[in-house]
C-alpha positions in Angstrom: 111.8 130.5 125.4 108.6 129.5 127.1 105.4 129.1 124.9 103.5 132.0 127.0 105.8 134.5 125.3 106.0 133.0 122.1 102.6 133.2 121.5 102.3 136.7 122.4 101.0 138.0 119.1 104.3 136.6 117.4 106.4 139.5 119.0 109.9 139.4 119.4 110.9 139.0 123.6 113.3 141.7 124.5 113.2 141.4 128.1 114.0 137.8 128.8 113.7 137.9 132.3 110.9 140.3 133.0 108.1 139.8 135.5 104.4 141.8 136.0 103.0 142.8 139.3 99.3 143.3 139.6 99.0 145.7 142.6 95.9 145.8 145.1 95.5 147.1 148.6 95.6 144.0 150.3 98.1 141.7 148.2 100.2 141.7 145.0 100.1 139.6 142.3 103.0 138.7 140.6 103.8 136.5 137.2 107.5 135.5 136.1 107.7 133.8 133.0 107.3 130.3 133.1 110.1 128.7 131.9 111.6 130.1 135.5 109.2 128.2 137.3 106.7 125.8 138.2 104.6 128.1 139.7 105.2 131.7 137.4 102.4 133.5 139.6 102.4 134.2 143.0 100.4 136.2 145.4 102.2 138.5 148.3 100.4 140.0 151.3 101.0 143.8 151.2 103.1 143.9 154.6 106.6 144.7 154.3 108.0 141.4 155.3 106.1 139.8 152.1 106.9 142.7 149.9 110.6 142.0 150.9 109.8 138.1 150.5 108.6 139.3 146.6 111.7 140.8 146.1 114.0 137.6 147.1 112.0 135.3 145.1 112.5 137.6 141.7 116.0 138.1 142.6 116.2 133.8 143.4 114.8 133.4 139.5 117.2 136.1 138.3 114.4 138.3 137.2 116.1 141.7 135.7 112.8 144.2 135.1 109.6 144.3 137.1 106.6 146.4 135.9 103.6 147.6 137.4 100.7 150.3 137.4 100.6 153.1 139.3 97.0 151.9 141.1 97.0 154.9 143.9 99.3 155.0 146.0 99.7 150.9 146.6 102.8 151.0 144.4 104.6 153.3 146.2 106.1 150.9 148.8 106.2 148.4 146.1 108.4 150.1 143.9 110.6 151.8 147.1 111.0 147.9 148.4 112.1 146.2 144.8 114.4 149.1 143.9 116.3 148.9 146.7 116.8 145.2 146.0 118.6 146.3 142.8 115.8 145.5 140.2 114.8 147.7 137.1 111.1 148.7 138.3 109.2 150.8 135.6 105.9 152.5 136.3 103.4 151.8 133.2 100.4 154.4 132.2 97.1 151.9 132.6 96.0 153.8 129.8 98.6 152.3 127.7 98.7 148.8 128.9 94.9 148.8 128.2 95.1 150.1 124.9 97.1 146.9 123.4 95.3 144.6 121.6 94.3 141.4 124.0 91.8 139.6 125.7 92.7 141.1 129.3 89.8 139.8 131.0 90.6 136.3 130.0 94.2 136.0 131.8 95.4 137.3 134.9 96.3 141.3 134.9 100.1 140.2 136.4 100.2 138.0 133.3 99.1 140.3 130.6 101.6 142.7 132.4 104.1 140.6 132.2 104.2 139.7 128.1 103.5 143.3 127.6 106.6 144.2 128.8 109.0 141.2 128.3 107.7 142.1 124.5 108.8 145.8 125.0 105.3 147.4 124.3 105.6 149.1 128.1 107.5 152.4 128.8 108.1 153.6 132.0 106.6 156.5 133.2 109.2 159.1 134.4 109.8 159.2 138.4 112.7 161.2 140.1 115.6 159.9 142.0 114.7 158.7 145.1 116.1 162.2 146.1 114.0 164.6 144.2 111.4 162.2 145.4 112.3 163.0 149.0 111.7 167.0 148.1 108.8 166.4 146.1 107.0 164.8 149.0 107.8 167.4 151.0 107.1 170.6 148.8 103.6 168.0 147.9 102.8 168.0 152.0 103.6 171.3 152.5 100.7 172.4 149.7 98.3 170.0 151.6 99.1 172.2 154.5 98.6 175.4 153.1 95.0 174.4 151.9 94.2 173.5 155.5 95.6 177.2 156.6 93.0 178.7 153.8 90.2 176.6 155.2 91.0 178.3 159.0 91.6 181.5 157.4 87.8 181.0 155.7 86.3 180.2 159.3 87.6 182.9 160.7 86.1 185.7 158.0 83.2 183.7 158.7 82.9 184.6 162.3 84.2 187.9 161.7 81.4 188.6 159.5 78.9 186.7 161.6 79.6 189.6 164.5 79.8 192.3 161.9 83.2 193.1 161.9 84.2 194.2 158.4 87.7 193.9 158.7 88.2 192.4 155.2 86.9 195.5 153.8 89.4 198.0 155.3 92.8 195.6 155.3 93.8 193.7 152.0 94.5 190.6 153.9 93.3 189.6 157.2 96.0 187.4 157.9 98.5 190.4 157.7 100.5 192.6 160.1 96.9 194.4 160.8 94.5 192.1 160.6 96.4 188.9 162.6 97.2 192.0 165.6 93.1 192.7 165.4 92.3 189.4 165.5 94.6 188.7 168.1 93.4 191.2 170.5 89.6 190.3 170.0 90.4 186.6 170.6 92.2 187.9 174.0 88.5 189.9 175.2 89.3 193.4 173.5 86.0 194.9 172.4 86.8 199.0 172.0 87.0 200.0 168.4 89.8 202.9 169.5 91.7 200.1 170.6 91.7 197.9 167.9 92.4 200.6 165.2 95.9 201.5 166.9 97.2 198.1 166.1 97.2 199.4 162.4 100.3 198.6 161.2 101.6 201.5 159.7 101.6 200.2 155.6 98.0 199.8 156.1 96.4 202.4 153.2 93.4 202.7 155.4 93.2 205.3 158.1 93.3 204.8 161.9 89.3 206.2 161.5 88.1 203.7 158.4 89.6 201.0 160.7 87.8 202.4 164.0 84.0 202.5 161.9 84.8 198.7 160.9 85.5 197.4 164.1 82.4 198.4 165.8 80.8 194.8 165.8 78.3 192.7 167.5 80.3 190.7 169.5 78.3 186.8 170.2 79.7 184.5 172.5 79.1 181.6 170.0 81.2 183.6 167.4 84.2 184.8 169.5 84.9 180.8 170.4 84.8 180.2 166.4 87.1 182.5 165.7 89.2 181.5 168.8 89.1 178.6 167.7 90.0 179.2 163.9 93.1 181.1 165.3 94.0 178.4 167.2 94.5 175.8 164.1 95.5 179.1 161.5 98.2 179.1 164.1 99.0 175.4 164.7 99.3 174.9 160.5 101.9 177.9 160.5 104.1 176.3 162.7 103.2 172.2 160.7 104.9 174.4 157.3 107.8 176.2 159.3 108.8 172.8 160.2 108.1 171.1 156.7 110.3 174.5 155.6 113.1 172.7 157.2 112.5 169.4 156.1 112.7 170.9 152.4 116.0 173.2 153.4 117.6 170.0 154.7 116.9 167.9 151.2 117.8 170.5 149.2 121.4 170.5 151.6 121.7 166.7 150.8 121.0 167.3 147.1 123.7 170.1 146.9 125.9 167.6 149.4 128.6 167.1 145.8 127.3 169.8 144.1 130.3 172.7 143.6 129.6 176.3 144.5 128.8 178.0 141.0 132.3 180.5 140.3 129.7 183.4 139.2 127.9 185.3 142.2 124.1 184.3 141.5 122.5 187.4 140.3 120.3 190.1 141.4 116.9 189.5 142.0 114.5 190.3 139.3 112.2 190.7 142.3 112.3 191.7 145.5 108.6 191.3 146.9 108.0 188.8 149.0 105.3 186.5 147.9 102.3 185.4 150.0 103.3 181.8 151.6 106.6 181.8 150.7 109.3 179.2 152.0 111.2 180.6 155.1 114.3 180.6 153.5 117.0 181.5 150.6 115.7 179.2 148.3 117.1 180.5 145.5 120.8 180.3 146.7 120.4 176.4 147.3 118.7 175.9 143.5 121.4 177.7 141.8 124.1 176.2 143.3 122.0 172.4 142.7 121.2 173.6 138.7 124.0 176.0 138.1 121.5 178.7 137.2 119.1 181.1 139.2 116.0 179.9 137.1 113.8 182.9 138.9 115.7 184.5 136.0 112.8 183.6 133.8 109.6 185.4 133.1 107.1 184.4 135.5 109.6 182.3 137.5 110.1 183.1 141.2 111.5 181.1 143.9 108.9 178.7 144.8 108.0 177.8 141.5 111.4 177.1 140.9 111.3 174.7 143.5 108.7 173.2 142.4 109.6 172.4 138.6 112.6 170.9 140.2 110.8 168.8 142.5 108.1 167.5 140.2 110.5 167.2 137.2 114.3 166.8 139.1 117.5 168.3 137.5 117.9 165.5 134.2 116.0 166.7 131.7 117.3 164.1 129.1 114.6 161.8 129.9 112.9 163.3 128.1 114.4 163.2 124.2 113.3 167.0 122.7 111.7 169.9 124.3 108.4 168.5 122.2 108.4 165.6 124.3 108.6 167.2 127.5 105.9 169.6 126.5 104.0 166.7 125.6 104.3 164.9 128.8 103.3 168.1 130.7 99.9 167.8 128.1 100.5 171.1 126.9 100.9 170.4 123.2 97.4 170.4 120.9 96.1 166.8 120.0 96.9 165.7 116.6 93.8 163.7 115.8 94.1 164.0 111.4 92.4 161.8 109.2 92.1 162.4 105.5 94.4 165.9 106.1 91.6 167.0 107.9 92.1 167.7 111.7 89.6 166.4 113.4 90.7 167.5 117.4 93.3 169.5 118.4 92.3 169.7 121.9 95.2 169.0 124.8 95.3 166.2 126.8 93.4 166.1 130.4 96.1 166.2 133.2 96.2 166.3 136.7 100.4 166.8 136.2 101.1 169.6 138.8 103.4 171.7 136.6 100.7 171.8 134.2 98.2 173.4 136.4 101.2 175.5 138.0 102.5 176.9 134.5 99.6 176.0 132.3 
């Protein structure tokens, strides 16, 4: 045993051949211990070829578990890269790995790292299979996408408002049946009101008349090009998320690739409307034959925020131990901050988790 480690606060070394990575934007640190080598640190470019050269040299020194911090989005290829090698890689919180007692600043952060964890004071924060990853990424694009649309959909009730259209007062959505056929037809040079009210679609609550009076508008040249070209991009995001729509349907075909079709019919639909953005196909048929269970069963549940708590949190919920310490990761449950029996803070944690803000 190497005197680094045993003098490591006089802890006990569970992992005997673990190694720390200290990750930056340009290179990688990366600290073995050093009874495995002469030279226990080493720095790696952040190209492939050298984050492929990282992984041989671990796997050369027989190192078992590599940790690192989630800095960004730097680890991702990290991680991806010494996985596939075959080595344990565990993601640690930086707010835990800074809340050990140590002078930090005096050694090198792959160092520090790197006793943390051959001591066992480091747990790994939970990531999917690579899998669930896959669908994550896509149903995490796909979001991205969707804020772009609202951005185009803003600009063009901009420029609608700028000529004194009030469309938005007389349909409930101006990207529906109504208000895209409108908009449409203005973008193409119409300009008579009568004309414009007959493309009211016929679920539209206001009259042919009420449609007629808000369409009388003071058509700019400077205007109509905005909203041309709002509707251009509106329209060039709708076909971006039809095709990240198939993207997801074809991960969710690979996940159910060995999964068995469930013997019980899946049952009705608690409901039936179709919600605003919603994925372009049977969603729910693919999750409950992947979870064998239609989860839009649930209060408050539908289809695409079933998708979602499987893609953020997979199908294995035994990582986490109790339901307590799942609610706890998602930062729902109250602080317990008591001193004296008194409770001094009972406040939640701050999260950025995305099923928190979803179902919070």
């Amino acid at each position: 045993m190497s005197k680094a480690i045993q003098s490591t606060n006089g802890l006990p070394v569970i992992h005997q051949r673990a190694a720390g990575v200290d990750i930056g934007s340009r290179f990688h640190v990366v600290a073995v211990p050093t009874d495995l080598t002469d030279e226990p640190v080493q720095t790696f470019q952040a190209f492939t070829a050298d984050i492929q050269r990282m992984a041989n040299w671990l796997l050369s020194l027989g190192v078992e578990t590599v940790v690192m911090e989630s800095t960004g989005v730097y680890w991702v290829p990290v991680f991806e890269v010494l996985e596939s090698a075959g080595l344990e890689v565990i993601v640690a919180n930086a707010r835990e790995t800074r809340s050990v007692p140590g002078r930090k600043s005096d050694i090198n952060d792959a160092q520090w790292l790197q006793r943390l964890h051959a001591c066992g004071l480091l747990r790994a924060s939970f990531r999917p299979g690579r899998d669930i990853a896959a669908l994550r990424a896509y149903l995490r694009h796909r979001e991205r996408l969707l804020d772009y649309t609202a951005a185009h959909i803003q600009h063009m009730q901009k420029a609608l408002t700028l000529m004194n259209l009030q469309l938005h007062h007389v349909v409930q959505d101006i990207t529906g049946a109504t208000g895209m056929k409108i908009i449409r037809a203005i973008v193409r040079g119409e300009r008579n009101p009568d004309v414009l009210a007959e493309f009211r679609d016929s679920r539209c609550k206001a009259s042919t008349e009420i449609i007629r009076g808000a369409l009388v508008g003071n058509y700019q040249p400077e205007h109509v090009f905005a909203l041309t070209q709002s509707l251009a991009l509106y329209d060039f995001y709708q076909v971006r998320i039809d095709e990240c729509d198939e993207q997801i349907a074809q991960a969710l075909v690979v996940l159910n690739a060995d999964k068995p079709v469930p013997d019980q019919p899946i049952p009705k639909a608690r409901h039936r409307t179709k919600q605003p953005n919603a994925i372009n196909f049977d969603v729910r048929t693919a999750l409950y034959q992947l979870v064998d269970t239609d989860l839009t069963q649930i209060h408050g549940i539908g289809p695409f925020l079933a998708l979602r708590l499987i893609a953020e949190c997979g199908t294995d919920l035994s990582k986490w131990r109790t339901a307590k310490h799942f609610t706890s990761w998602l930062t729902l449950s109250p602080g317990c901050k008591i001193s004296g029996g008194k409770v001094l803070s009972a406040h939640s944690r701050k999260s950025n988790n995305r099923l928190t803000a979803t179902y919070g």
